[in-house]
C-alpha positions in Angstrom: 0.0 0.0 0.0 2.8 2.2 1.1 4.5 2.0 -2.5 1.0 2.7 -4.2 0.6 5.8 -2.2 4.1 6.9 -2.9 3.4 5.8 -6.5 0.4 8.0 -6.6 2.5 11.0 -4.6 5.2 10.6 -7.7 2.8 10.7 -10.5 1.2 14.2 -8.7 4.7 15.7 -8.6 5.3 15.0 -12.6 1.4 16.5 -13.2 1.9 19.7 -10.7 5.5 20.1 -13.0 3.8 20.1 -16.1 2.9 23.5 -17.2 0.9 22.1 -19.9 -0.8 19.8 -18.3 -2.0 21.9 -15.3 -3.1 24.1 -18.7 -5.3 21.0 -19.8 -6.7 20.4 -16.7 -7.0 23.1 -14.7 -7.0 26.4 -17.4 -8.9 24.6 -20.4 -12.6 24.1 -18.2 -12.5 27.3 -16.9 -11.9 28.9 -20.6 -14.6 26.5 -22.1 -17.2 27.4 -19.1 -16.5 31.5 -19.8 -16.9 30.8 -23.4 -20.0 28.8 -23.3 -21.9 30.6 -20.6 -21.4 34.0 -22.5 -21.5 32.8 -26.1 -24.8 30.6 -25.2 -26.6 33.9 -23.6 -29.1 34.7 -26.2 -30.0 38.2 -24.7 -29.3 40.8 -27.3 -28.0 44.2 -25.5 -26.7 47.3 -27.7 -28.1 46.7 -31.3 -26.9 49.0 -33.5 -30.3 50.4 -35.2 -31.1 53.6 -37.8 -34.1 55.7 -37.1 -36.2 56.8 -39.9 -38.6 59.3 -38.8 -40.5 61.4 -41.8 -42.9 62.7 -39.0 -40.9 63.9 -36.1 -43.6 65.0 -33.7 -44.0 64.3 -30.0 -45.4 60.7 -30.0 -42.7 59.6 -32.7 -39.8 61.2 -30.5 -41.2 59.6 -27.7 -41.4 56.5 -29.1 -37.8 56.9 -30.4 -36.7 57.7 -27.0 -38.8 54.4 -25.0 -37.3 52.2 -27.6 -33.4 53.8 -27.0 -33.7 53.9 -23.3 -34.5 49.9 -23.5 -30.7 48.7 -23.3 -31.6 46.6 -26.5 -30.6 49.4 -29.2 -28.1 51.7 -29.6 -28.6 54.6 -32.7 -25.9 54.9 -34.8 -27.7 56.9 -38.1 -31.2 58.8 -38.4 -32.0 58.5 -42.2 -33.5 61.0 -44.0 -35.6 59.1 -46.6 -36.2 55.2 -47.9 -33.3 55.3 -50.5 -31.2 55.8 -47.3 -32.2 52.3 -45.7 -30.6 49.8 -48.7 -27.0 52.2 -48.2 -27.2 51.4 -44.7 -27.8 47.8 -43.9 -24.9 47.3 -46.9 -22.5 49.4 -44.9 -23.0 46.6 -42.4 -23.3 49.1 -39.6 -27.0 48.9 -38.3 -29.4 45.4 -37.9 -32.5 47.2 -38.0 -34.2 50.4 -39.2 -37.5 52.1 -37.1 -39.5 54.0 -40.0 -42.0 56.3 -39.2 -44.2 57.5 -42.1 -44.6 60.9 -42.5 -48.1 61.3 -42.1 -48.0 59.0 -38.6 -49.2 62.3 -36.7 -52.1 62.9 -38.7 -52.8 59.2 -39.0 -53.0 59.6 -35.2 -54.9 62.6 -34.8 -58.0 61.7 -37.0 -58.0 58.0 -37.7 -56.3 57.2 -33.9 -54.4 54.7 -35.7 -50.5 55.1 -37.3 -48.2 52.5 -38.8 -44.5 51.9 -37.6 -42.5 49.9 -39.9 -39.6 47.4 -38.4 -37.2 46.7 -41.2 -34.3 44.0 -40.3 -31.3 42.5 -41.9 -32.2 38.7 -42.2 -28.7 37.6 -42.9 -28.5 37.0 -39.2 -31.8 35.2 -38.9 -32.0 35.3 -34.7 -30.8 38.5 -34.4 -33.4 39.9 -36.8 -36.5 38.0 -34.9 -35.3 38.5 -31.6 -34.4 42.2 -32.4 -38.0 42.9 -34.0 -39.9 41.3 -31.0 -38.1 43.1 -28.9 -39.2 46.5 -30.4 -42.6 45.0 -31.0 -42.8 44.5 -27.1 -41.4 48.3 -26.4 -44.3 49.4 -29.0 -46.7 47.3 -27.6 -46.0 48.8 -24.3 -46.1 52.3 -25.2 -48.9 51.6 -27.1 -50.9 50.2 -23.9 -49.7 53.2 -21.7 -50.8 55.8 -24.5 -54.1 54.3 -26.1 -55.2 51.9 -23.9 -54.7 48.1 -24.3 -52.9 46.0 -27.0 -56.4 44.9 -28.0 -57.3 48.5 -28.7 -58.9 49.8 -32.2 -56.9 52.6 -31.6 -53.2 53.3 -31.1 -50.0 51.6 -33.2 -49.7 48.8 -35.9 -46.5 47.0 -36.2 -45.4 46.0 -40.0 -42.5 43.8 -39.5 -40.1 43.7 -43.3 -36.9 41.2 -43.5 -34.7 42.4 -45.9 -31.7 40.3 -47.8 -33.3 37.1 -46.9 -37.2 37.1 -46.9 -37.7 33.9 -46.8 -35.4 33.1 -43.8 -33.2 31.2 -45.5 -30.9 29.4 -42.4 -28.1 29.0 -45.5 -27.6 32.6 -45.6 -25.8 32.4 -41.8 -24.5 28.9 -42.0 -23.2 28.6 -45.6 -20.8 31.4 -44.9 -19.6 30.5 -41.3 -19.1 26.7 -43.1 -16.8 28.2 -45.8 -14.6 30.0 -42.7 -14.4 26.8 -40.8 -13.3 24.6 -43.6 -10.6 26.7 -44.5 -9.4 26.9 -41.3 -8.7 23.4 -40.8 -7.2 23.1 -44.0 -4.8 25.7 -44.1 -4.1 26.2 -40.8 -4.7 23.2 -38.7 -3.1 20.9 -41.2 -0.3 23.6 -42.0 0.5 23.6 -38.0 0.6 19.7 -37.9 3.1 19.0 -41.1 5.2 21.9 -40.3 5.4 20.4 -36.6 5.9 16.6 -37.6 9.4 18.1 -40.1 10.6 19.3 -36.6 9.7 15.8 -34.8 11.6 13.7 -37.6 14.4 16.0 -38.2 13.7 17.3 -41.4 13.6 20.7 -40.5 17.3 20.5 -39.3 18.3 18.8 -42.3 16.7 21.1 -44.6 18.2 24.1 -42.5 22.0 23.3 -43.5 20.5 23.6 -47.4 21.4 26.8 -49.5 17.7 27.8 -48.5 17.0 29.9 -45.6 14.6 28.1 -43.3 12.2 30.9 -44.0 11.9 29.9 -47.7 11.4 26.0 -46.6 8.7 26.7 -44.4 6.4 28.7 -47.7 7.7 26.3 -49.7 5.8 23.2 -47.6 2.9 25.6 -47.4 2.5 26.8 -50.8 0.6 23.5 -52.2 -1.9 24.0 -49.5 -2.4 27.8 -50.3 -3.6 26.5 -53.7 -5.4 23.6 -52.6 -7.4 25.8 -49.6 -8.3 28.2 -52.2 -9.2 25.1 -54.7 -11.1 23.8 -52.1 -12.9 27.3 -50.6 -13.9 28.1 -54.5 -15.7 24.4 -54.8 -17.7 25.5 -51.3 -18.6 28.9 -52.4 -20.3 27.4 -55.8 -21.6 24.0 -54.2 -23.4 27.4 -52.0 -24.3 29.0 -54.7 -25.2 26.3 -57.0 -27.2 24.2 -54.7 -27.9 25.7 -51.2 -29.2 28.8 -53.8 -27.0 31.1 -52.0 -27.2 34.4 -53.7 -23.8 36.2 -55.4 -24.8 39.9 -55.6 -21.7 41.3 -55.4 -18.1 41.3 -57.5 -16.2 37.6 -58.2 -13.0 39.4 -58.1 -13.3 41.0 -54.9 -15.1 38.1 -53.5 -11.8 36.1 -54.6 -9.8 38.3 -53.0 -11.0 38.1 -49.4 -10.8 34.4 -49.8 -7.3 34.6 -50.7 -6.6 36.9 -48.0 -8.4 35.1 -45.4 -6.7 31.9 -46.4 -3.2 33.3 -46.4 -3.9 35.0 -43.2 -4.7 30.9 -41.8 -1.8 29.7 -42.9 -0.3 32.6 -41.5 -1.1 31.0 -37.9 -0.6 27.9 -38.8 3.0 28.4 -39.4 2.8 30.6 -36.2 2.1 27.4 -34.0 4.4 24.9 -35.1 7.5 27.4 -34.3 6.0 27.5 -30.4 5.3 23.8 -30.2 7.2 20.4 -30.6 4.9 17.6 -31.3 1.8 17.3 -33.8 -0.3 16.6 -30.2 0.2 20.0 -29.0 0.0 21.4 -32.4 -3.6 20.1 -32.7 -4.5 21.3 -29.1 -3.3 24.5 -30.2 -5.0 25.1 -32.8 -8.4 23.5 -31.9 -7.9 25.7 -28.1 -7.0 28.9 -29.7 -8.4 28.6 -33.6 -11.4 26.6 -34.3 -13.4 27.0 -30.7 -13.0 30.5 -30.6 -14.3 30.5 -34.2 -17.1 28.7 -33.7 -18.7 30.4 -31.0 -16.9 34.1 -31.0 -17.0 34.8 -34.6 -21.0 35.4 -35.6 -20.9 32.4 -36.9 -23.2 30.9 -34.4 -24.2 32.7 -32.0 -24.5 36.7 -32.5 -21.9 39.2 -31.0 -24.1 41.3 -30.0 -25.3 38.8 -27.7 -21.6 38.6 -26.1 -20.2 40.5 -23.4 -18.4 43.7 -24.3 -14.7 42.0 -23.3 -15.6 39.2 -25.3 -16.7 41.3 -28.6 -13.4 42.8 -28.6 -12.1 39.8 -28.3 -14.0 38.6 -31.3 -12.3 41.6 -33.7 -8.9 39.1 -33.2 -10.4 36.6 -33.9 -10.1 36.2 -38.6 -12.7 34.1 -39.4 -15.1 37.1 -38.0 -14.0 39.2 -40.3 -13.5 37.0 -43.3 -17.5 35.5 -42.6 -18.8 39.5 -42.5 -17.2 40.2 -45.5 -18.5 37.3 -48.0 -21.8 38.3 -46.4 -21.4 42.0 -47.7 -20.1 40.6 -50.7 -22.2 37.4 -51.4 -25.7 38.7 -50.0 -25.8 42.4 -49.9 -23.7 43.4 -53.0 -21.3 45.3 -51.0 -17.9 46.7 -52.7 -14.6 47.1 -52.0 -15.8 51.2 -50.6 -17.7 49.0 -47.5 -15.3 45.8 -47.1 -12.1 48.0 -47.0 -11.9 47.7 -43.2 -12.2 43.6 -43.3 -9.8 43.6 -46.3 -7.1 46.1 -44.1 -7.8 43.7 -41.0 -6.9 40.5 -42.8 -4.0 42.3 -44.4 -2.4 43.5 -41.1 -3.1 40.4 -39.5 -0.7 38.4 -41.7 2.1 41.2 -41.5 1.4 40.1 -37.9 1.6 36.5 -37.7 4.3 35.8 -40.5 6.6 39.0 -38.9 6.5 37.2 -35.5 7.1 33.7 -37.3 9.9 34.8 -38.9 11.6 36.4 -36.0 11.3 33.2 -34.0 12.2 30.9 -37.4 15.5 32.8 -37.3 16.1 32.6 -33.5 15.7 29.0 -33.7 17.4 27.9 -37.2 20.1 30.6 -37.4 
């Protein structure tokens, strides 16, 4: 008994030594538990939303005012007519838009009845019912506290209009989110495990004494999976368009381009995490801990960030595959150029200065 005991004693030592494994055990449920309670939490605070009031009279103001003081919205834009509404839901900037006609005071004054239109971007399909019966409640209330009861002849109707995706289509979110996923487990998942298995069996060290700076190696093993990412990623975009009827309103060529980007940026940290780990194990951790989680439930891919905690929004801006998914959204859905996706494109731009700077700093370290 007394050897088990000391047995067991030993084997707590080695765990307690390993930084990594205290990582595993102790720092990986805590993470997941943060993640999943936040990203799970399907309350929507801070919408950004556009007013369009054509009336502007006390009851509309009001109304404004009850829907603003909610915690749900946040106003970024009034508009000043209907040709303003398109322009801004393909900025990307705003979910919604309140519309008041401009004859919803007189409507009031003699018919005691006015119409308030809700109009919602239906790319994200929960955010745009949630964020329309959440205004419909506001309105409903104000309506009971003004003109009586819900019920009433009298008081406010609510026209609810999706835009982008009328029918609710669930391909217009998922479609997109797939097409980030996939290429991140080809280029960069894959990229982080053969780059990490030259440095188990040697290769690297070989190929380090060649008339080749290590640097050069490294692209070189990752250039046949830059073209076959962005063979795969084109095949995914058209079996999308082609059979899940996804709709392509907007330029090929810029559309190409943020597929390139995004796929370079990938492989970008792929090659990132095989120069900080040694084995393919811990280059698969890695990347399914730090990449694909992360992507999956802090990129809008799932679950919306506006629904997240303000940390974890910010969080979500490092994060690629959030910017790569709202730009083929721009691009693919709402017709969006290269004048609204220029922020994305910069983003994805910067972040593989980023990634391949540091790599090569620490290739060189290490091989030179």
């Amino acid at each position: 008994m007394k050897k088990f005991i000391g047995f067991v004693k030993k084997e707590f030592y080695h765990i307690m030594r390993d930084k990594r494994t205290l990582l595993i055990l102790f720092g990986l449920p805590i993470t997941l538990v943060m993640i999943f309670g936040y990203a799970l939490n399907n309350d929507l605070k801070n919408v950004p939303i556009a007013i369009l009031d054509q009336s502007k009279d006390s009851n509309s103001i009001k109304l404004t005012n009850k829907l603003l003081s909610s915690g749900y919205f946040v106003l970024v834009a009034n508009l000043n007519s209907q040709k303003d509404i398109e322009n801004a839901f393909k900025e990307g900037k705003i979910k919604m838009v309140i519309s008041f006609p401009p004859s919803f005071s007189n409507e009031l004054l003699h018919n005691k009845k006015a119409n308030v239109q809700l109009i919602a971007d239906a790319t994200e399909i929960n955010t745009a019912t949630s964020i329309t019966g959440y205004a419909s409640a506001i309105i409903g209330d104000y309506n009971a506290q003004n003109f009586g009861e819900n019920t009433s002849p009298i008081g406010l109707n609510i026209s609810n209009r999706m835009i982008f995706n009328q029918r609710l289509l669930s391909v217009y979110v998922f479609i997109p989110g797939v097409i980030g996923l996939v290429i991140l487990i080809i280029s960069a998942l894959l990229t982080s495990i053969t780059l990490t298995r030259e440095k188990e069996t040697g290769t690297m060290e070989l190929l380090s004494i060649s008339p080749l700076n290590p640097f050069t190696i490294i692209i070189g093993k990752v250039v046949p999976y830059l073209l076959l990412t962005i063979f795969n990623c084109f095949i995914i975009i058209l079996m999308g368009i082609f059979i899940f009827h996804l709709p392509m309103n907007g330029s090929i060529f810029l559309l190409a381009l943020e597929c390139i980007l995004y796929i370079t940026t990938c492989l970008s940290v792929g090659i990132l995490i095989s120069t900080n780990v040694d084995t393919q194990q811990a280059a698969m951790f890695t990347s399914l801990v730090s990449l694909m989680m992360p992507s999956m439930l802090l990129s809008g891919f799932i679950f919306p960030l506006e629904s997240l905690p303000t940390a974890l929004q910010y969080f979500s801006q490092i994060i690629p595959t959030t910017h790569f998914i709202n730009a083929i959204k721009l691009i693919m859905i709402k017709g969006s150029g290269l004048e609204i996706v220029w922020k994305q494109t910069l983003i994805l731009l910067a972040m593989i200065v980023v990634f391949l700077g540091i790599s090569i700093i620490k290739i060189k370290k290490k091989y030179q």
